[in-house]
C-alpha positions in Angstrom: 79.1 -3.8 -72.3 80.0 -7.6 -71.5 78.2 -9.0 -69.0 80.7 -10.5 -66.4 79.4 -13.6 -64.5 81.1 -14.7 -61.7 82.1 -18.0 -61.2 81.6 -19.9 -57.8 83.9 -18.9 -55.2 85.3 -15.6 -57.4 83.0 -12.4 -58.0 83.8 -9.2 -59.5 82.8 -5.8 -57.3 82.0 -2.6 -59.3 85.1 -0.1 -58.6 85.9 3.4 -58.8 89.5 4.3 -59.9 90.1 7.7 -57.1 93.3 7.6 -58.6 92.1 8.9 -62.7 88.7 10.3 -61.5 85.4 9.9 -62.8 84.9 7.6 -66.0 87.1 5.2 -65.2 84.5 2.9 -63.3 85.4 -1.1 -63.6 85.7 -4.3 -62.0 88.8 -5.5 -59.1 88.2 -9.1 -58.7 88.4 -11.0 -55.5 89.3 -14.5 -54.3 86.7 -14.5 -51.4 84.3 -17.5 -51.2 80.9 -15.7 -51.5 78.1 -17.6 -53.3 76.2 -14.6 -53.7 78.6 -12.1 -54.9 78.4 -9.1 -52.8 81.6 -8.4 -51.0 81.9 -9.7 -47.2 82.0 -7.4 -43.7 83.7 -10.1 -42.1 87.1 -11.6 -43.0 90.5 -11.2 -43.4 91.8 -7.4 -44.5 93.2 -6.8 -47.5 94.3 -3.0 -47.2 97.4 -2.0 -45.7 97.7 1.1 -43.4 99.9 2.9 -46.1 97.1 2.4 -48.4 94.7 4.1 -46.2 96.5 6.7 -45.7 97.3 7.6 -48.8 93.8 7.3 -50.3 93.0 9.8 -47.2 95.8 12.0 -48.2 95.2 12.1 -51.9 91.5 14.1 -50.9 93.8 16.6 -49.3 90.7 17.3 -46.6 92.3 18.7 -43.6 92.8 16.3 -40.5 90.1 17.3 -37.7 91.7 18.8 -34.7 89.2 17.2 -32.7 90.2 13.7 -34.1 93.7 14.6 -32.3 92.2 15.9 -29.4 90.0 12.4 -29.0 93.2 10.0 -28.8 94.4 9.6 -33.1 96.9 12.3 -33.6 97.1 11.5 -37.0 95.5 9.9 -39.6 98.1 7.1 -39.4 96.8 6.5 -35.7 92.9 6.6 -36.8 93.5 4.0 -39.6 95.8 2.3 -37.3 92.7 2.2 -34.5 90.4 1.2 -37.5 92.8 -1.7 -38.5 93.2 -3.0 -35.0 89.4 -2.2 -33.8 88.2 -4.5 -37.1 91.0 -7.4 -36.1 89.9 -7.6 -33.2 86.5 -8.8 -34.4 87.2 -10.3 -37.2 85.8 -7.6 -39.2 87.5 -6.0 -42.8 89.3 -2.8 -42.0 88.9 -1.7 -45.5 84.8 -1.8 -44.6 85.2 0.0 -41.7 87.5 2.5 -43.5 85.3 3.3 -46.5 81.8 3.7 -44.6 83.4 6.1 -42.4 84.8 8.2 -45.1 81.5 8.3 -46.7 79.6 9.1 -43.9 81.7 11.7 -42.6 82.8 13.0 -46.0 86.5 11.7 -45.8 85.9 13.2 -41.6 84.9 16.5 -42.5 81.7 15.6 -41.2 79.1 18.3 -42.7 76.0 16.0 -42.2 73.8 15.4 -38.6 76.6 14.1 -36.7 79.5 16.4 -35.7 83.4 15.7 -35.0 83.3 15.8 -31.4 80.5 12.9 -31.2 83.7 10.2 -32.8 80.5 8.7 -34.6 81.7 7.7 -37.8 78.9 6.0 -39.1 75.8 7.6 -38.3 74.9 5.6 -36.0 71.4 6.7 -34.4 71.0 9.7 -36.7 67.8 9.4 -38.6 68.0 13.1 -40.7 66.7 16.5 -40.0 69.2 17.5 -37.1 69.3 14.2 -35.1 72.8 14.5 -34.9 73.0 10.1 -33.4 75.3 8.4 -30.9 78.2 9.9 -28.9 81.7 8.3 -27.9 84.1 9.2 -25.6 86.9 9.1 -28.2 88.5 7.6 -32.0 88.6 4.3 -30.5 85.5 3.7 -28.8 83.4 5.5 -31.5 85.4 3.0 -34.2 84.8 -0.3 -31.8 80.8 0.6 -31.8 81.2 1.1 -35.8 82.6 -2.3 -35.7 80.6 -3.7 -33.5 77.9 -2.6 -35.9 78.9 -4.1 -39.2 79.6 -7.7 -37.2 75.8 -7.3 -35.4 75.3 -7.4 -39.4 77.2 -9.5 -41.1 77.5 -12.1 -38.2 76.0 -14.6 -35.7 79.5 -14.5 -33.5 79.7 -13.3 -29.9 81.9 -9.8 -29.3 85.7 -10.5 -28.5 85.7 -7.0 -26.6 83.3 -5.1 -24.4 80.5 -3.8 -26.3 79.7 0.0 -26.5 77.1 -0.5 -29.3 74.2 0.0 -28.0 72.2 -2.1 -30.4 74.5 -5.1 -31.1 
């Protein structure tokens, strides 16, 4: 396999084609100005709403009725939250996007945190049954995840009220 080394200011991120399945691992390049080559929480999106959705629709998971019943009645409105949460502090929605499918198994959820606790990222569960953090609803359980990755990724204050209760 040839070794691909980045040059300053362009990096290559290891990728998984969902669209041909398994085997067809590779390399997307990006323009973003990282020295160190691992791809950024913070910055400018570069996934569209129709291209969450679709990715979302392609797993053809069922949409939680308890995801309508907390304020996104449809996946369209949660990525739509997801893109505007992120803006809003300056954070990628496509990050935001992909930790919560993982976490919540493309929001099937399965794992210590259930549907009605709008915590798509874990946040305070540990394992064993400690099923984490609760939200009042999709929004306020997406800000906190947001608020999250920025605590993370960045030294800035919050542009909205915080609801993360470690930020």
């Amino acid at each position: 396999m040839q070794q691909i080394i980045p040059e300053k200011g362009r990096y290559s991120k290891p990728s998984y084609d969902i669209t041909t399945g398994p085997g067809t691992e590779g390399f997307t390049d990006d323009s973003t100005d990282n020295t160190y080559g691992y791809y950024t929480i913070m910055g400018t999106t570069t996934v569209t709403l129709e291209e969450m959705t679709d990715l979302y629709e392609m797993q053809r998971a069922e949409y939680p009725q308890s995801l309508k019943d907390g304020g996104a009645e449809t996946i369209e409105d949660f990525c739509r939250i997801i893109l505007e949460e992120a803006e809003d502090e300056g954070v990628r929605a496509e990050v935001v996007y992909v930790q919560a499918m993982l976490e919540t198994g493309w929001l099937q959820f399965g794992g210590d945190a259930v549907e009605s606790q709008f915590n798509f990222s874990g946040l305070g569960t540990t394992g064993g049954g400690v099923q984490g953090n609760s939200y009042p609803d999709v929004r306020t359980g997406i800000r906190a995840q947001v608020q999250h990755l920025k605590a993370y990724a960045s030294t800035e204050e919050l542009s909205g009220n915080c609801v993360d209760s470690r930020f």
